[in-house]
N, CA and C of each residue as an Amber inpcrd file, in Angstrom:
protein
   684
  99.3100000-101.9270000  -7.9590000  99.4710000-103.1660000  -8.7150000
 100.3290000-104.1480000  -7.9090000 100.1650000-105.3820000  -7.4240000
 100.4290000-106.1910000  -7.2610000 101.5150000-107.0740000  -7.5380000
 102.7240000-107.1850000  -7.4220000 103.7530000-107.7190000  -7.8720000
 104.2540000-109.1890000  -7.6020000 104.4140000-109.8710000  -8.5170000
 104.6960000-111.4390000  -8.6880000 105.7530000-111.7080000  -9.3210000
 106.8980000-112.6590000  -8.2770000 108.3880000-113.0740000  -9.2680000
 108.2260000-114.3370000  -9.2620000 108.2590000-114.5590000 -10.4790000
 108.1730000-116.3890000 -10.8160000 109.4360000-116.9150000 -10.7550000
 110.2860000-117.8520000 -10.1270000 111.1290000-118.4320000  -9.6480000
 111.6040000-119.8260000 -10.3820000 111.5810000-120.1270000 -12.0870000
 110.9720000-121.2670000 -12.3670000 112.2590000-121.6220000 -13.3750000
 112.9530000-122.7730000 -13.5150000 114.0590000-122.9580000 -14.6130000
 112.6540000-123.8210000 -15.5290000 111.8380000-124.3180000 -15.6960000
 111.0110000-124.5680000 -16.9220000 110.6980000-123.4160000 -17.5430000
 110.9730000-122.6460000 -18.7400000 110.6200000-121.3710000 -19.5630000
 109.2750000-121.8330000 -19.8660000 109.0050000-122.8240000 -20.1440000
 107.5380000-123.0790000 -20.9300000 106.2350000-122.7510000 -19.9040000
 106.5840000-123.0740000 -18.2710000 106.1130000-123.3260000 -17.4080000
 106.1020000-121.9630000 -16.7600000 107.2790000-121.1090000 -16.7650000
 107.5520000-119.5850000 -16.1050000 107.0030000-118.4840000 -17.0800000
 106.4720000-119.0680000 -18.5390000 105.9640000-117.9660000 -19.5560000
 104.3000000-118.1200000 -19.3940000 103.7760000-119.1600000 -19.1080000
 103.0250000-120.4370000 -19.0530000 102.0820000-119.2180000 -17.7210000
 102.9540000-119.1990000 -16.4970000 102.4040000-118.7300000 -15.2510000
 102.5100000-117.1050000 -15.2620000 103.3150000-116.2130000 -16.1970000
 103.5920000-115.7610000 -16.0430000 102.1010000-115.1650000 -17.1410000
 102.1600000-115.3960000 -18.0820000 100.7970000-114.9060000 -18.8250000
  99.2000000-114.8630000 -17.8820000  99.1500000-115.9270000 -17.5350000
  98.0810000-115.9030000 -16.6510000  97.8340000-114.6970000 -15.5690000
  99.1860000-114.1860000 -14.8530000  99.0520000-113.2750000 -13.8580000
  98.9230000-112.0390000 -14.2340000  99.7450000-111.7890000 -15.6180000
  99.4410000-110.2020000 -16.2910000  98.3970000-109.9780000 -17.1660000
  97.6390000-111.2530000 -17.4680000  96.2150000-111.2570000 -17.5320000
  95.2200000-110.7380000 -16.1340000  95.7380000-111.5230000 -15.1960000
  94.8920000-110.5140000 -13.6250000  95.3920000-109.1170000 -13.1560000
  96.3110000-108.7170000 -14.1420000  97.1480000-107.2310000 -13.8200000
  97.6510000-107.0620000 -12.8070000  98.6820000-108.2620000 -12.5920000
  99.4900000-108.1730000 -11.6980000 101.0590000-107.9590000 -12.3680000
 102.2010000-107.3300000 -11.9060000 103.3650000-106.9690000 -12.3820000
 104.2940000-108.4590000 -11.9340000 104.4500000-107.8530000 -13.2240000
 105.5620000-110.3890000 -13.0340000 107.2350000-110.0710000 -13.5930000
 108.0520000-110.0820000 -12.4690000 109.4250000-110.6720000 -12.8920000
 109.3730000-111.9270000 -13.0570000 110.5600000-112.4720000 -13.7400000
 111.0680000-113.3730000 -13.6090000 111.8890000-114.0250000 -13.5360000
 112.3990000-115.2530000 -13.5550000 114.1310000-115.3600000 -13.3680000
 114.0380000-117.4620000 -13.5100000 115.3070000-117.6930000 -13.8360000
 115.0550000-119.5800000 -13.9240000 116.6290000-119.5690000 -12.5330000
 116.4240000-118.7090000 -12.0440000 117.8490000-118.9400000 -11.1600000
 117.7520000-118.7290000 -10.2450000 118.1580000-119.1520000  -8.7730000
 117.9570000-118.9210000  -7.7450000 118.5430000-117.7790000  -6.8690000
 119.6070000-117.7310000  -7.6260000 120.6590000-116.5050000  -6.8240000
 120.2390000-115.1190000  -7.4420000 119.6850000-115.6650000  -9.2610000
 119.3320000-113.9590000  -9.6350000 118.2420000-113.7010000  -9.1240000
 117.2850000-114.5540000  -8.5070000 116.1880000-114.2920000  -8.0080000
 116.2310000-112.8000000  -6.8170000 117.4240000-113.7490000  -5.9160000
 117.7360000-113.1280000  -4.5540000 117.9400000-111.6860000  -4.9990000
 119.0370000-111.1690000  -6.1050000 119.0360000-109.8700000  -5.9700000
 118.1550000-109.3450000  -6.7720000 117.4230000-109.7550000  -7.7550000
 116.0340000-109.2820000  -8.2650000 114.6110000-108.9280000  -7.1290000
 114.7490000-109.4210000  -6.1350000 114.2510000-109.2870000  -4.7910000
 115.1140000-108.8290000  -3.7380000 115.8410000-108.1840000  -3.5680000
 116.7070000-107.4130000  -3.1700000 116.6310000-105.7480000  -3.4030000
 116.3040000-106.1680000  -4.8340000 116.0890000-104.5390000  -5.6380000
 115.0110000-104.5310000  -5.5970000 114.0600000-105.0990000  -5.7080000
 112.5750000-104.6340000  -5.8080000 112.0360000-105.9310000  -5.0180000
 111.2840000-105.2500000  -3.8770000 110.5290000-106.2390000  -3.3560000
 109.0810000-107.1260000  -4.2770000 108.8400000-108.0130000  -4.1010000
 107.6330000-108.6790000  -4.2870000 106.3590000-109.1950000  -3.4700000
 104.8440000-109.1000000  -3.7650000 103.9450000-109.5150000  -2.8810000
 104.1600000-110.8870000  -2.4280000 104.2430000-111.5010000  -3.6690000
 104.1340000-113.1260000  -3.7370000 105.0810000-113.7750000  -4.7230000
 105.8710000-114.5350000  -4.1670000 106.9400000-115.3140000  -4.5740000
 106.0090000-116.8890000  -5.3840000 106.5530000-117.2810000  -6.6950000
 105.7700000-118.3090000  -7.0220000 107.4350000-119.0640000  -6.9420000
 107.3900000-120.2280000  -6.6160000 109.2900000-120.4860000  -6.0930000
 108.9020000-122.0740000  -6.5200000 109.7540000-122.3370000  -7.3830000
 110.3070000-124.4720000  -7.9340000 110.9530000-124.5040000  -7.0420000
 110.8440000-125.9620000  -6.5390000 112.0750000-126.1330000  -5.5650000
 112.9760000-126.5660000  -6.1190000 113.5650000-127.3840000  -7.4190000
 115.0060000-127.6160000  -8.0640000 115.1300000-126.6700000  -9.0590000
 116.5220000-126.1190000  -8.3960000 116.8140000-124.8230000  -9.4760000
 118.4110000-124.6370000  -9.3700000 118.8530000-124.0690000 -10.5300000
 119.8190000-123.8570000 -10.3000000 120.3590000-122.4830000  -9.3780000
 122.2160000-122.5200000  -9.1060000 121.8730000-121.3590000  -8.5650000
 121.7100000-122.2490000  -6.7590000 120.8140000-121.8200000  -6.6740000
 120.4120000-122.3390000  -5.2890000 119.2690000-122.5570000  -5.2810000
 118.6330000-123.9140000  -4.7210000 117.7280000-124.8830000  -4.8470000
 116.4780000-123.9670000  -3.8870000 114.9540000-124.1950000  -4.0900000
 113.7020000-123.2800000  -3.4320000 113.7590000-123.6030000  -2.0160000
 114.7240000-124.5410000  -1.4260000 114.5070000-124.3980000   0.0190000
 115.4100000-123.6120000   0.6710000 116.8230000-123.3480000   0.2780000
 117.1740000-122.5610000   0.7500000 117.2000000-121.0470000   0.4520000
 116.7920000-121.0700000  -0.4180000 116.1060000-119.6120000  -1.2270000
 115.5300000-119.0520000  -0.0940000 114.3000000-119.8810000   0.1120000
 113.3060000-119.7460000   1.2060000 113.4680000-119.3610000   2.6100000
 114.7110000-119.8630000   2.9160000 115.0930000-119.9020000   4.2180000
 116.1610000-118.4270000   4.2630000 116.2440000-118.1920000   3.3630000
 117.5930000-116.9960000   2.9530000 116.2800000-115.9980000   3.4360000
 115.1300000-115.6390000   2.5980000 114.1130000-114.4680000   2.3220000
 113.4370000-114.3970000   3.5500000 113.1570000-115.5340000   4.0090000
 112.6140000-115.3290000   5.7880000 113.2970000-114.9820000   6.6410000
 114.8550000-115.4440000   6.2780000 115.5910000-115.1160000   7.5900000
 116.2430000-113.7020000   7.6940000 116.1490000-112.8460000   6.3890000
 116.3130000-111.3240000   6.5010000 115.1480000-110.5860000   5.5260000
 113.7490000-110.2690000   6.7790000 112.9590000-109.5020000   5.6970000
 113.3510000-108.0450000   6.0340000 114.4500000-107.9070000   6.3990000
 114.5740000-106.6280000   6.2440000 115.3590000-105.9300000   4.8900000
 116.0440000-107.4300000   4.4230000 116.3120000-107.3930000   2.7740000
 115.3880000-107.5300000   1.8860000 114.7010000-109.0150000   2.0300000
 113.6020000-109.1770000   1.0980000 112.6450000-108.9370000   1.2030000
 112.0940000-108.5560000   2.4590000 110.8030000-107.8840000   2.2150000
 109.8260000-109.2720000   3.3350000 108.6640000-109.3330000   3.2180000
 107.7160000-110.2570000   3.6380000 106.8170000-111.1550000   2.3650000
 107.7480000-111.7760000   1.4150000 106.0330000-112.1070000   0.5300000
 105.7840000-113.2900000   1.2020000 104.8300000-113.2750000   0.1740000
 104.0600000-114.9630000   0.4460000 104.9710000-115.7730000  -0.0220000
 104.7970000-116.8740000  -0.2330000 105.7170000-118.2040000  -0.9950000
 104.4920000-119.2010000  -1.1840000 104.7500000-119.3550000  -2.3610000
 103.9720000-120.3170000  -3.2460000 104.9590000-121.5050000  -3.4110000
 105.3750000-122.7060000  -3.4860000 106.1670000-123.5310000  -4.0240000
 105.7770000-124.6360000  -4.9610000 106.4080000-124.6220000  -5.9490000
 105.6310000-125.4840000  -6.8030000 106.5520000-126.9510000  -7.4020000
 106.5250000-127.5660000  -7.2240000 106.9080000-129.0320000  -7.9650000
 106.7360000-130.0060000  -8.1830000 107.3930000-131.0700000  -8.4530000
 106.9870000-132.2790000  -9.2240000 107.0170000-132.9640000  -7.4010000
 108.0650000-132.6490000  -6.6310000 108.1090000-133.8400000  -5.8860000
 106.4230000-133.8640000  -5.0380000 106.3610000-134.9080000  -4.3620000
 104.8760000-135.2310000  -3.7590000 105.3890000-136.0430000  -2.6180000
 106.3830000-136.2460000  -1.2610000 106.6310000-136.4420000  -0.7650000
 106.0210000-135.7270000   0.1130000 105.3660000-136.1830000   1.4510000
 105.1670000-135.9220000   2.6500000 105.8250000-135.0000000   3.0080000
 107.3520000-135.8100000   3.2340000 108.4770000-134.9410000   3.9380000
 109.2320000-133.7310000   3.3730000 108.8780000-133.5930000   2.0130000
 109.1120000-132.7210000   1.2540000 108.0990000-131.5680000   1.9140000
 106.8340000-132.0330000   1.6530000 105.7510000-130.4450000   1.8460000
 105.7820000-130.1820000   3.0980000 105.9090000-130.9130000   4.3250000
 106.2220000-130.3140000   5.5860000 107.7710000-129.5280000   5.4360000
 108.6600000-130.4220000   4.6670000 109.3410000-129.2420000   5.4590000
 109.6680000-127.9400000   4.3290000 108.8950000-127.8230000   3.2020000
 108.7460000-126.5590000   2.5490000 107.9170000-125.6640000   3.3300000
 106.9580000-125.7900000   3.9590000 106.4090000-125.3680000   5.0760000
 107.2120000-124.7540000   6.4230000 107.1730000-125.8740000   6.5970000
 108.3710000-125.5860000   8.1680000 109.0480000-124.3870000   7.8360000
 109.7320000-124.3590000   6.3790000 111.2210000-123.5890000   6.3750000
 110.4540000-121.7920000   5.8280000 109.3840000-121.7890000   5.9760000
 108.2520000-120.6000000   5.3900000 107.6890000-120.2960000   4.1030000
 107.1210000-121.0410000   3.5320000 106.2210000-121.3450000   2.6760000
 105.3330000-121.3030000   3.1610000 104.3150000-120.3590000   2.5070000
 102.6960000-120.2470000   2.6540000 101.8300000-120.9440000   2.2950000
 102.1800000-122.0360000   1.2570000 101.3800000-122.4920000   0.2850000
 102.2780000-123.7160000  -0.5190000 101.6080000-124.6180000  -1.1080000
 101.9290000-125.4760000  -1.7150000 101.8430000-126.2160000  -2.9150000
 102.1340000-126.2810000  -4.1530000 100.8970000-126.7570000  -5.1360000
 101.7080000-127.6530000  -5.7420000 101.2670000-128.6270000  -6.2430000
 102.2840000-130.1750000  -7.2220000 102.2240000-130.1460000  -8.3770000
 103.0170000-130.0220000  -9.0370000 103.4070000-130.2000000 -10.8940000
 102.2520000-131.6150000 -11.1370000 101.4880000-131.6200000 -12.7400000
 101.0320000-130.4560000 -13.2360000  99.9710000-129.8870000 -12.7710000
  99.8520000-128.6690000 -12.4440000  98.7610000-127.3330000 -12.3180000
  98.2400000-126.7900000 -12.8450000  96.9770000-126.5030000 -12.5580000
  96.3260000-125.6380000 -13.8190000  96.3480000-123.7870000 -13.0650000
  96.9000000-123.3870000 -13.4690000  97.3870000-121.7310000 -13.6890000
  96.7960000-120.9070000 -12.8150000  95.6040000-121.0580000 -13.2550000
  94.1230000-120.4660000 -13.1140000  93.8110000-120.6870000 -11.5510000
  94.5190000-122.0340000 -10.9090000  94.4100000-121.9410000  -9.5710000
  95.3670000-121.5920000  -8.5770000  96.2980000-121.7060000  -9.3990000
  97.6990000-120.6860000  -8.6380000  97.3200000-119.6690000  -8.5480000
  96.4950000-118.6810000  -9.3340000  96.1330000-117.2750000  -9.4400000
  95.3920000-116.9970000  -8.8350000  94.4390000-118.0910000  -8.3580000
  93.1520000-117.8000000  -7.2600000  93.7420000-118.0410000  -6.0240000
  94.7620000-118.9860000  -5.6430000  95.5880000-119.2360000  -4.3000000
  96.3840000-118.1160000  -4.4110000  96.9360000-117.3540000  -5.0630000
  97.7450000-116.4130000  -4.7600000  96.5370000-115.3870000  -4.4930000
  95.6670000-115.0030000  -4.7540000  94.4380000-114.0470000  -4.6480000
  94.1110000-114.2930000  -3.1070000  94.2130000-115.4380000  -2.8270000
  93.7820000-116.0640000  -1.2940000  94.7800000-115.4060000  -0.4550000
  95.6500000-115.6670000  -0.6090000  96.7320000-115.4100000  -0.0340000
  96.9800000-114.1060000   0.3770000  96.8920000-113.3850000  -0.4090000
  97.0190000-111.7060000  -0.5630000  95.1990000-111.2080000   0.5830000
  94.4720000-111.5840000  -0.0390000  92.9020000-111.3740000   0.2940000
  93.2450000-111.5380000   2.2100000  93.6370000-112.6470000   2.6180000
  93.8120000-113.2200000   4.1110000  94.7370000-112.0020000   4.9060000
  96.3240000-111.3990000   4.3580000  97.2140000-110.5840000   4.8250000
  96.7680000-109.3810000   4.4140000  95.6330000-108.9200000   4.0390000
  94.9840000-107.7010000   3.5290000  93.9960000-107.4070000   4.8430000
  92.9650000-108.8040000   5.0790000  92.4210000-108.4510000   6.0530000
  93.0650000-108.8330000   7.5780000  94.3160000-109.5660000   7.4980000
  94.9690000-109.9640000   8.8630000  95.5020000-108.0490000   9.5400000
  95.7150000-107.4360000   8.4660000  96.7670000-106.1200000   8.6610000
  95.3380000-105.2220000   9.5440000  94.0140000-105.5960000   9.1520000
  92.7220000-104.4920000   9.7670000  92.8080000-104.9290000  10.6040000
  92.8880000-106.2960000  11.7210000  92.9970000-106.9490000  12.7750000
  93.9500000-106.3180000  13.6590000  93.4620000-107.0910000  14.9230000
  94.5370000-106.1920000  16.0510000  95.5200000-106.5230000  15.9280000
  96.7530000-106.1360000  16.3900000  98.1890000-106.2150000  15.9350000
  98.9810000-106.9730000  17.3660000  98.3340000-107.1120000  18.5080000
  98.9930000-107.8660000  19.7510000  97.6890000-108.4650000  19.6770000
  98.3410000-109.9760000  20.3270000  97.4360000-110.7810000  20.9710000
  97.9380000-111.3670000  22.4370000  97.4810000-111.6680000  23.1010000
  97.8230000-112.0180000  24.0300000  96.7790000-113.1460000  25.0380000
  97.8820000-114.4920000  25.6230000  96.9170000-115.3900000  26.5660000
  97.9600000-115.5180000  27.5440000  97.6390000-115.6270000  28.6950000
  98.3110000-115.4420000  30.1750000  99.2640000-115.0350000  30.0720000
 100.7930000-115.2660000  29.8400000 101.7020000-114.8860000  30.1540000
 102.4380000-114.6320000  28.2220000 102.1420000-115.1610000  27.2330000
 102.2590000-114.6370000  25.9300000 101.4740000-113.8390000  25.3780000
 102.5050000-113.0660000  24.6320000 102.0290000-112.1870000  23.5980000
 102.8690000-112.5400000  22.3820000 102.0350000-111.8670000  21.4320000
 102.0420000-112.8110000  20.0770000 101.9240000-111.1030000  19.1060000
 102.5860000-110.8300000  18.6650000 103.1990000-109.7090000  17.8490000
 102.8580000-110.0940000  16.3210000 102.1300000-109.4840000  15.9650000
 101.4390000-109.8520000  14.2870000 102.1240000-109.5760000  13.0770000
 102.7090000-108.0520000  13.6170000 103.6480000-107.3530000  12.4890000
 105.0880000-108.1760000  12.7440000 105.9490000-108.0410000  13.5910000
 106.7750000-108.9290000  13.7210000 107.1480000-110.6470000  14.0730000
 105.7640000-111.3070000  14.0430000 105.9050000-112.2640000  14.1830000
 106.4090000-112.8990000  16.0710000 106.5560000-112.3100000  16.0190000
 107.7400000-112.2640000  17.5960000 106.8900000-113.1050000  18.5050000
 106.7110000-114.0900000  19.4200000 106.3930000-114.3510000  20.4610000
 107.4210000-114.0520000  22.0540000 106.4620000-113.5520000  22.7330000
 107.1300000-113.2400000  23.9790000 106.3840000-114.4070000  25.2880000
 107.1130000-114.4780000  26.1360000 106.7030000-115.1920000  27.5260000
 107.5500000-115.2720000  28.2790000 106.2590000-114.1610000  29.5180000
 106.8750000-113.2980000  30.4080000 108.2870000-112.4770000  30.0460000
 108.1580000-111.8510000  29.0610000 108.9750000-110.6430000  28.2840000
 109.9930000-111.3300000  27.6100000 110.2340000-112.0710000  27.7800000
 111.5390000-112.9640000  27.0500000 110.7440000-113.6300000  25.4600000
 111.7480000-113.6380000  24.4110000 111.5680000-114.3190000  22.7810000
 111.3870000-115.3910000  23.2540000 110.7360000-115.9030000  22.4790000
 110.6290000-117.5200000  22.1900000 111.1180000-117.8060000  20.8950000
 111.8890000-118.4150000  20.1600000 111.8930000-118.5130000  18.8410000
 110.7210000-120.0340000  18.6430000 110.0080000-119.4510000  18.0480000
 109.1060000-121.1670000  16.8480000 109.1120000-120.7280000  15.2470000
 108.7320000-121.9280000  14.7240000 108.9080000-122.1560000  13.4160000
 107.4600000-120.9620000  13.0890000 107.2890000-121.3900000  11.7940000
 106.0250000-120.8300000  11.0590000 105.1470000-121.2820000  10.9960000
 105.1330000-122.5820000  10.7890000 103.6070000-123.4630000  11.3970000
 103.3450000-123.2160000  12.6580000 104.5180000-123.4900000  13.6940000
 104.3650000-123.4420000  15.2170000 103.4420000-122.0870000  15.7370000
 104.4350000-120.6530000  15.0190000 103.6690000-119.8760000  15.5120000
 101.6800000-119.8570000  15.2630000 102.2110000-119.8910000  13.3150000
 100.6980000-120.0680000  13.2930000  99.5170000-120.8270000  13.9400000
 100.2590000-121.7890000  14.4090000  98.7890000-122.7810000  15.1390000
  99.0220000-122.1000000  16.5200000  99.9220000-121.8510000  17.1160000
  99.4400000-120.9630000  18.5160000  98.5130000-119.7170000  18.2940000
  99.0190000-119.0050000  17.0880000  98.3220000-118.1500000  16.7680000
  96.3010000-118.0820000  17.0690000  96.5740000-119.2380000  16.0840000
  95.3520000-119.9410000  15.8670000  94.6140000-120.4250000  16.9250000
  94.7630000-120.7220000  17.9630000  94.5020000-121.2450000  19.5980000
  94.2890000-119.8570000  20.0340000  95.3100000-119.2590000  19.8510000
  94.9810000-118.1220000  21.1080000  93.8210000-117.2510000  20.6190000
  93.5410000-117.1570000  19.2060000  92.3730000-115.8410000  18.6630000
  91.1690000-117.1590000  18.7160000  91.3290000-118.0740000  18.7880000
  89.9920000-118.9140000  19.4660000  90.0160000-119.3420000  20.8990000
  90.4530000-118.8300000  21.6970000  90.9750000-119.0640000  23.4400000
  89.8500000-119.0190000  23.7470000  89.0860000-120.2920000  24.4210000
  87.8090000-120.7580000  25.1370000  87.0300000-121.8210000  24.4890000
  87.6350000-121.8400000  23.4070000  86.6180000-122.2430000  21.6720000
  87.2910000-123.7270000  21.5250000  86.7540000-125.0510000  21.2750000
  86.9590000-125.9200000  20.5400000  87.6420000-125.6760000  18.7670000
  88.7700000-125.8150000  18.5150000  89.3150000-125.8920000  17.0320000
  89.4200000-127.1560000  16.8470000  88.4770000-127.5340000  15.7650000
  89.0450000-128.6060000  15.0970000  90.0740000-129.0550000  14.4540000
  90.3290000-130.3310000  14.4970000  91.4570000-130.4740000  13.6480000
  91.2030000-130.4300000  12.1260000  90.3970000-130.0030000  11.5440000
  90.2320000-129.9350000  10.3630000  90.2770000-128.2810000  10.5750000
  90.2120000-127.7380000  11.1150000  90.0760000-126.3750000  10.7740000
  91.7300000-125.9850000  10.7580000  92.1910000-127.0050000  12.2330000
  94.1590000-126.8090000  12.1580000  94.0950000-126.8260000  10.5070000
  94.1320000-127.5550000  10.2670000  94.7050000-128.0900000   8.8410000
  94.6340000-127.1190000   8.0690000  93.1650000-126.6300000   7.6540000
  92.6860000-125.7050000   6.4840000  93.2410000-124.0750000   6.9390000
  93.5320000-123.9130000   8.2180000  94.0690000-122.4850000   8.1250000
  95.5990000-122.2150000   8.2550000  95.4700000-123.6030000   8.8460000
  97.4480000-123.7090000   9.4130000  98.6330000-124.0020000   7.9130000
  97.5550000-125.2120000   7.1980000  98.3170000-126.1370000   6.3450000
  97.9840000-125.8480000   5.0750000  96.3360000-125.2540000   4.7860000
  95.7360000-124.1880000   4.1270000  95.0490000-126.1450000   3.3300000
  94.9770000-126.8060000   4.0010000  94.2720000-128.0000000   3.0000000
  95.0810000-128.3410000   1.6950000  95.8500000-128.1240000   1.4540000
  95.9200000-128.4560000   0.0770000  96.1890000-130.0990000  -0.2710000
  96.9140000-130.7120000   0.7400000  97.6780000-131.8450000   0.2610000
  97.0370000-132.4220000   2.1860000  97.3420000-133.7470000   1.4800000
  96.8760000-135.0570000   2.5720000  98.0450000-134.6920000   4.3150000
  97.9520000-133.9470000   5.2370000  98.9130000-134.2090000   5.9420000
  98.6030000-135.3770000   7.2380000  97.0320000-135.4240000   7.5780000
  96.7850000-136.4010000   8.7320000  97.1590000-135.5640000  10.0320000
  95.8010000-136.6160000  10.7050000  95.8060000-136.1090000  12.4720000
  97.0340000-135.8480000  13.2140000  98.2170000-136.8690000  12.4560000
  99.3590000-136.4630000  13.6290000 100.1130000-135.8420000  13.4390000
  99.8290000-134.6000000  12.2890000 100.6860000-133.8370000  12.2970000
 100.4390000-132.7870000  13.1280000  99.0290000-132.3830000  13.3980000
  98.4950000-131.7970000  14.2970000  99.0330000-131.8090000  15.6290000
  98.7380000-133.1270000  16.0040000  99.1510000-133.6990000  17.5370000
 101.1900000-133.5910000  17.2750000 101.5240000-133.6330000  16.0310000
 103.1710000-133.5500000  16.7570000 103.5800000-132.2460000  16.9770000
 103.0580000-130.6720000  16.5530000 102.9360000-129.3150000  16.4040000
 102.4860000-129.1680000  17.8920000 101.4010000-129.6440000  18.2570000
 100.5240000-129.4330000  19.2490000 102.0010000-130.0370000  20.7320000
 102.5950000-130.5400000  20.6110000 103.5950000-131.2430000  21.5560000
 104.8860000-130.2640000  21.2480000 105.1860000-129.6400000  20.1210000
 106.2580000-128.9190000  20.0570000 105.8300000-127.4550000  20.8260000
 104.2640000-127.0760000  20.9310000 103.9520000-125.8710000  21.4850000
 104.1340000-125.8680000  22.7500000 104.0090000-127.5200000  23.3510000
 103.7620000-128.1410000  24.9120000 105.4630000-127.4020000  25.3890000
 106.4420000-128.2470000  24.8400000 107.6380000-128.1930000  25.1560000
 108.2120000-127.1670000  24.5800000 108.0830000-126.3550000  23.9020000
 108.7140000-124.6930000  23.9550000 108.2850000-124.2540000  24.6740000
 107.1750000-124.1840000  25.4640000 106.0820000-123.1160000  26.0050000
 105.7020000-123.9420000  27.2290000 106.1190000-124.2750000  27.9690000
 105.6020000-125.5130000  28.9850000 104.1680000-125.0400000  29.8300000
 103.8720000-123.2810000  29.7630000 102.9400000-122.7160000  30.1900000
 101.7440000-123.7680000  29.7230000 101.9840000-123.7960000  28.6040000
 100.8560000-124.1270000  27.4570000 100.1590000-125.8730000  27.9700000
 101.0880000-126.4020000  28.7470000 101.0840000-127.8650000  28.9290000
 100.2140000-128.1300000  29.5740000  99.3700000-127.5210000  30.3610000
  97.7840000-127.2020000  31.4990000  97.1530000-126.2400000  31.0160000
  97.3640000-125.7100000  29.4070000  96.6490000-124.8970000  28.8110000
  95.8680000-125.4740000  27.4800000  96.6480000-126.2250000  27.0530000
  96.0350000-126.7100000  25.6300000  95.2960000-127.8070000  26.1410000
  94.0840000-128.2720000  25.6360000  92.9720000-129.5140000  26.4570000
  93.4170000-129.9610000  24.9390000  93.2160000-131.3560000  25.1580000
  92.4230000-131.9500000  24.1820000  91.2900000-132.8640000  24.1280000
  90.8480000-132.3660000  23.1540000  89.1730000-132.6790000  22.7950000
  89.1380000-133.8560000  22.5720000  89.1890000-135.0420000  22.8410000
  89.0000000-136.4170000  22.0620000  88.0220000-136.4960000  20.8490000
  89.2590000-136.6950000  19.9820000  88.3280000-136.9370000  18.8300000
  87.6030000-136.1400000  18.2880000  88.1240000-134.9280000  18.7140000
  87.5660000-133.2550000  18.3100000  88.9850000-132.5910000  17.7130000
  89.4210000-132.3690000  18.4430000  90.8780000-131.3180000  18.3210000
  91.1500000-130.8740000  19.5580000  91.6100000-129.4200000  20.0220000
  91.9590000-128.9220000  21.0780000  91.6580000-127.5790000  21.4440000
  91.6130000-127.0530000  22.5560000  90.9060000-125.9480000  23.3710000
  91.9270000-125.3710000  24.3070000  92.1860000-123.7410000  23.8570000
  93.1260000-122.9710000  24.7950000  92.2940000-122.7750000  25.7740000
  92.6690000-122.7930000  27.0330000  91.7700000-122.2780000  28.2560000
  92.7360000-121.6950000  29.4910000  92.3790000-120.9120000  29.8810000
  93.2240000-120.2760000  30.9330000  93.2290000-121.7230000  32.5160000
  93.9400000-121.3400000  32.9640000  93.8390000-122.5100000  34.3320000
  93.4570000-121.2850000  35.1680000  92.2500000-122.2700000  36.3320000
  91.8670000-121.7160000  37.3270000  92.2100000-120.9650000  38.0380000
């Protein structure tokens, strides 16, 4: 069974989401607080985090940034984030900080439950997949996330890794920028071409390998290719 902690100071809204999921027979904590969250996930891990970003306690971004930065406490879930705000700079950097997913107050239930189904469905079949990847001088570690080049860490964000990710298991292949979007950003919300192209420049300059590696496609997207 499947386990889901709803993260939500609206009761109407956390009983609301919370019915819907033990209707799909999934197991649902819950909590309207941010800190009881932490040790309610502390004690029992969760698949998928459904997380508000204003809360008391401590607010869903640094929640977020707490659960990524020790999964050897909390575990690995997903992160769902849900709120009223609709700012640009808001959903990038709920993203950035490791959020899987995104959805804007009001929602209908029924599709949180199918995005969380997505979600789970994708890291179900990512785990049958090979577990190293590797293009010239990186390797790219699946279970730990880890990037190496020429044996040394790299630290990148979570988008960052993912879109290298994403380049290197298509290495030879044209990716569109619509495909960046829908696997990187997962489509949900409006982000535009240049968010692509400013990710695509942060991979350039962490990774300078990458800088005679990544082509770009005009008016296509971009293409990993080994140099001659």
């Amino acid at each position: 069974m499947k386990k889901v902690l709803i993260v939500e100071d609206d009761l109407e809204i956390q009983e609301l989401i919370k019915y819907f999921f033990e209707k799909e027979n999934y197991k649902v904590d819950k909590t309207d607080d941010g800190l009881k969250a932490l040790k309610i996930l502390k004690k029992e891990k969760s698949d998928v985090i459904i997380l508000d970003l204003m809360l008391p306690g401590i607010d869903g971004k640094n929640f977020a940034k707490i659960v990524r930065s020790l999964p050897e406490e909390y575990g690995n879930p997903k992160i769902i984030m849900v709120t009223a705000k609709t700012e640009i700079e808001d959903v990038l950097e709920g993203l950035e900080i490791g959020a899987d997913d995104y959805l804007k107050k009001p929602f209908d239930p029924r599709e949180l439950v199918l995005r969380v189904k997505k979600l789970l469905k994708e890291d179900k079949q990512e785990k049958k997949e090979e577990r190293i990847y590797k293009f010239s001088d990186i390797e790219l570690d699946i279970d730990t996330r880890m990037v190496l080049v020429k044996g040394e860490e790299i630290e990148l964000s979570k988008k960052e890794y993912d879109l290298l990710l994403l380049l290197v298991r298509n290495k030879g292949l044209v990716v569109t920028r619509e495909k960046i979007l829908d696997e990187v950003w997962n489509s949900n919300y409006y982000t535009g071409d240049r968010t692509v192209d400013v990710y695509i420049s942060k991979l350039r300059e962490k990774i300078p390998l990458l800088s005679d590696s990544i082509h770009t496609v005009k008016g296509v997207g971009y293409k990993l290719k080994e140099k001659k």
